[in-house]
C-alpha positions as CSV (number, residue, x, y, z in Angstrom):
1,X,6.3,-39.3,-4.1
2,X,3.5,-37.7,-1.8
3,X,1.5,-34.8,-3.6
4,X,2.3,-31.2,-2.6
5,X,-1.2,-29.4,-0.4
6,X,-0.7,-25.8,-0.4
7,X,-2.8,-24.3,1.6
8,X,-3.3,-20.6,1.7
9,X,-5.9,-18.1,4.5
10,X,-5.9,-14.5,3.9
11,X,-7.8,-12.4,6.7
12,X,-7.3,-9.1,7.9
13,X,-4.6,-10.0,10.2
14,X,-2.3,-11.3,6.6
15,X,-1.7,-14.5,5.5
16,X,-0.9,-18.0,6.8
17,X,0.4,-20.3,4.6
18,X,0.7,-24.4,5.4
19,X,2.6,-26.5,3.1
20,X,2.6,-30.3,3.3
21,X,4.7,-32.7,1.8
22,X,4.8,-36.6,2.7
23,X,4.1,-35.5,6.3
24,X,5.8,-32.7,7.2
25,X,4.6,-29.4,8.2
26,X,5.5,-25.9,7.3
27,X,3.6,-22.7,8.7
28,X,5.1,-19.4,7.9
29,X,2.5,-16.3,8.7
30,X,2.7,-13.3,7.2
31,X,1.1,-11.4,9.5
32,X,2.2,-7.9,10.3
33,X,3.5,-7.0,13.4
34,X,2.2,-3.9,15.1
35,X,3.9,-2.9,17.9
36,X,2.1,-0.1,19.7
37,X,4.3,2.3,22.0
38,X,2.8,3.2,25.5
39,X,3.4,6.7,24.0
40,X,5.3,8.3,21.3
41,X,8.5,9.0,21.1
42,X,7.9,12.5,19.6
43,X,5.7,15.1,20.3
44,X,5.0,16.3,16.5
45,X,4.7,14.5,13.2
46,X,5.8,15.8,10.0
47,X,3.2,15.1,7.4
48,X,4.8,13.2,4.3
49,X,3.4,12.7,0.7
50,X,0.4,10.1,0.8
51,X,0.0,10.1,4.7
52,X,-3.4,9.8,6.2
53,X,-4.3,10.3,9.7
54,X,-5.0,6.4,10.0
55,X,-1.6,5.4,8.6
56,X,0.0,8.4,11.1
57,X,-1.5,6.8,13.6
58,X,-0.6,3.0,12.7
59,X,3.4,4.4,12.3
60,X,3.5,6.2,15.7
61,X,1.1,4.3,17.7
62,X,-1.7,7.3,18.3
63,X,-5.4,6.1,18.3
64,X,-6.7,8.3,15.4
65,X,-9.3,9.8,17.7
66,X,-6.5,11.1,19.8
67,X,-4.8,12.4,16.5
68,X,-8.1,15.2,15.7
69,X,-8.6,15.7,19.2
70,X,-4.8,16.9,19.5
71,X,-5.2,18.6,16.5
72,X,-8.8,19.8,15.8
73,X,-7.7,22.4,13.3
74,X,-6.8,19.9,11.2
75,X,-8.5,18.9,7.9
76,X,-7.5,15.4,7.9
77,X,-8.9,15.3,3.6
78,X,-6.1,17.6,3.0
79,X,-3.0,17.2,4.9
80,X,0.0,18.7,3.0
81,X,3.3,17.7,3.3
82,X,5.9,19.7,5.6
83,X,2.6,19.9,7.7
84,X,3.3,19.4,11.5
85,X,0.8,17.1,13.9
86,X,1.0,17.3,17.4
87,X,1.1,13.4,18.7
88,X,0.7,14.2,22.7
89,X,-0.2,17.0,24.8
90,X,3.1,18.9,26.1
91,X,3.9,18.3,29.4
């Protein structure tokens, strides 16, 4: 029987894991997929518990710069839940 290699990267993109056994080949990569909309699909954002302007911006695809530009009364430290974001300028 052919010894098990388990071979595991981490980076910031996730993880790729490569598993070899008598030959063969596995690659599975756990790598998150971020798709990033040409613009959102709402013009506000309701602020949830734990939220942060960076993970606002990840989930609806808003460079965070845009995010305190739209909103420059915004204290990003202390966003409250219930609180509404504007995510693009209204047309």
């Amino acid at each position: 029987m052919a010894p098990l290699a388990l071979v595991c990267a981490i980076g910031a993109t996730g993880a790729v894991v490569v598993s070899s056994r008598a030959g063969d080949r596995t690659t599975v990569s756990t790598a998150p997929k971020h798709e990033r909309s040409a613009a959102p699909r709402h013009s506000t954002y309701v602020v949830r518990n734990g939220d942060t302007l960076s993970s606002i911006a990840l989930r609806v695809g808003v460079p965070v710069n845009d995010l305190q530009n739209l909103n420059p009364e915004t204290d990003s430290l202390s966003l409250q839940p219930g609180q509404r974001l504007r995510l693009r300028t209204s047309s």
